[in-house]
C-alpha positions, 0 to 999 in steps of 0.5 A, a space after each residue: 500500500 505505500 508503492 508509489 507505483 500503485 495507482 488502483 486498488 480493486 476490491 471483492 467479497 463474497 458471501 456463502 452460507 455453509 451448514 448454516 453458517 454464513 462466511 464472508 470472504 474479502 480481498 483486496 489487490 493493489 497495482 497499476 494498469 498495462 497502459 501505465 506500465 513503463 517502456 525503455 529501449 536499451 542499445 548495443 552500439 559497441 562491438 563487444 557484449 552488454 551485460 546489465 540487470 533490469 528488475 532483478 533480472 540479467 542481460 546481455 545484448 550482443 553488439 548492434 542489438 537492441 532490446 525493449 523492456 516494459 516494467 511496471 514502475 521505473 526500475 534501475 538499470 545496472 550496467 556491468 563492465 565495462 560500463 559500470 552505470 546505475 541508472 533509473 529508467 522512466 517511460 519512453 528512455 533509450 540508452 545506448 551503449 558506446 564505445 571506441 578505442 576500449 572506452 565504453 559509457 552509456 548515454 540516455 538519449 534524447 526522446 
């Protein structure tokens, strides 16, 4: 109830009478809906494998590939070496990883 990526509730009861007895039942759910979910693209624009985790999972992009993601709230994306990068991701973002002459860095570019 306090993740600020909430922003519907929904709410259910259901009632039933068993061997005289009556029983309610209740449930509650929090969350958010697809259309608000956030997309990000990532890049590969080096000549060399990019490995990074999105949302506890792990990645790797080959070179010149790209991959989009779709996430329920902004999430942090760690960039491994040789970037070695946090950063948040919100709607609409694309990064891409660059590099020349063993130098490599990851840029947000611009929407």
């Amino acid at each position: 109830m306090v993740d600020p990526g909430v922003t519907e509730t929904g709410v259910a009861i259901a009632h039933r009478t068993y061997k005289g007895m009556q029983d309610y039942y209740a449930v509650q759910l929090f969350g958010r809906p697809r259309s608000d979910s956030v997309h990000f693209v990532v890049r590969n624009d080096t000549s060399v494998a990019v490995r990074y985790r999105v949302g506890g999972r792990d990645y790797t992009l080959g070179p010149r590939y790209a991959r989009t993601h779709a996430e329920c709230t902004p999430p942090e994306l760690h960039f491994e070496a040789p970037l070695r990068k946090s950063l948040t991701a919100a709607n609409g973002d694309r990064f891409a990883a660059v590099g020349r002459a063993g130098e490599f860095s990851i840029v947000r570019e611009s929407r």
